[in-house]
N, C-alpha and C positions, 0 to 999 in steps of 0.2 A: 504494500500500500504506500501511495503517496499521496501528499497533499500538497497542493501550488495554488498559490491565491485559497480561491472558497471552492476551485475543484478537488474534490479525493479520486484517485484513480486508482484502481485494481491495479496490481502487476504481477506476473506468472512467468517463471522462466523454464524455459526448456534444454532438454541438453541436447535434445538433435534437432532434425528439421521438419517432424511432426508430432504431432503429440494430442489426445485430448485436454480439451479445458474445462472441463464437465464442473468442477470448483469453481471457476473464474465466471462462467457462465449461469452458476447458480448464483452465484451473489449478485453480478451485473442485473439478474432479472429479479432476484428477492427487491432489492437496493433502489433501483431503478437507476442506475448509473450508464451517462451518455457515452462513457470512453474508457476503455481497459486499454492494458497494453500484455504486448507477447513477447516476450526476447526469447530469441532463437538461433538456429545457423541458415537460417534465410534471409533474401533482402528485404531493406525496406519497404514496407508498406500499408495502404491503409485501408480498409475495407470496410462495409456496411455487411455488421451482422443480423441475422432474424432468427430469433430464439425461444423454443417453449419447454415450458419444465412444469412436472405435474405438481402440483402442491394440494395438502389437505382441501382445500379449497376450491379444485380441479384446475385448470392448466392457466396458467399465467405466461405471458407471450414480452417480450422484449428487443429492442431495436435500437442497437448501439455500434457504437465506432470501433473499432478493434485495430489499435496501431501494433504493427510488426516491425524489431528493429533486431538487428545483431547482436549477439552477445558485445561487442567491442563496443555500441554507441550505449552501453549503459549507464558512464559518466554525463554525458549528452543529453539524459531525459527530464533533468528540470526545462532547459534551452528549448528543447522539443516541442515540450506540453506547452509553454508558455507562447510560444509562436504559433500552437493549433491554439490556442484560447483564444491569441489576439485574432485570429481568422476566421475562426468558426463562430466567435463564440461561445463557446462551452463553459 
């Protein structure tokens, strides 16, 4: 987890180039949170997810940003987030 400004962001790392995020993905949609991030051995990048998970309550659906970055740029992720918040918004 991070926080930059009043955004809190998930973060989940990986050690290779897939992986499920079934944790990251249940919080993003408990949470309702616009932007997670993945670090990985992939490139950058940034994607619109759609996501449902069943809860007591029956299924709860979710629609959030999912940045992808290298394990190397993870000094790099306050810079990151703070130039997608000045852009998006978030």
């Amino acid at each position: 987890m991070i926080s930059r400004g009043p955004l809190i962001v998930p973060v989940e790392v990986k050690s290779g180039r897939s992986g499920s995020l079934k944790s990251l993905q249940q919080f993003v949609t408990q949470k309702n949170i616009p932007l997670a991030v993945r670090f990985d051995l992939n490139p950058p990048g940034m994607q619109e997810i759609s996501h449902s998970i069943s809860t007591a309550k029956g299924i709860k659906r979710a629609n959030y940003k999912l940045l992808s970055l290298p394990l190397y740029l993870a000094e790099a992720l306050p810079k990151v987030l703070d130039e997608i918040r000045v852009s998006s918004r978030l």
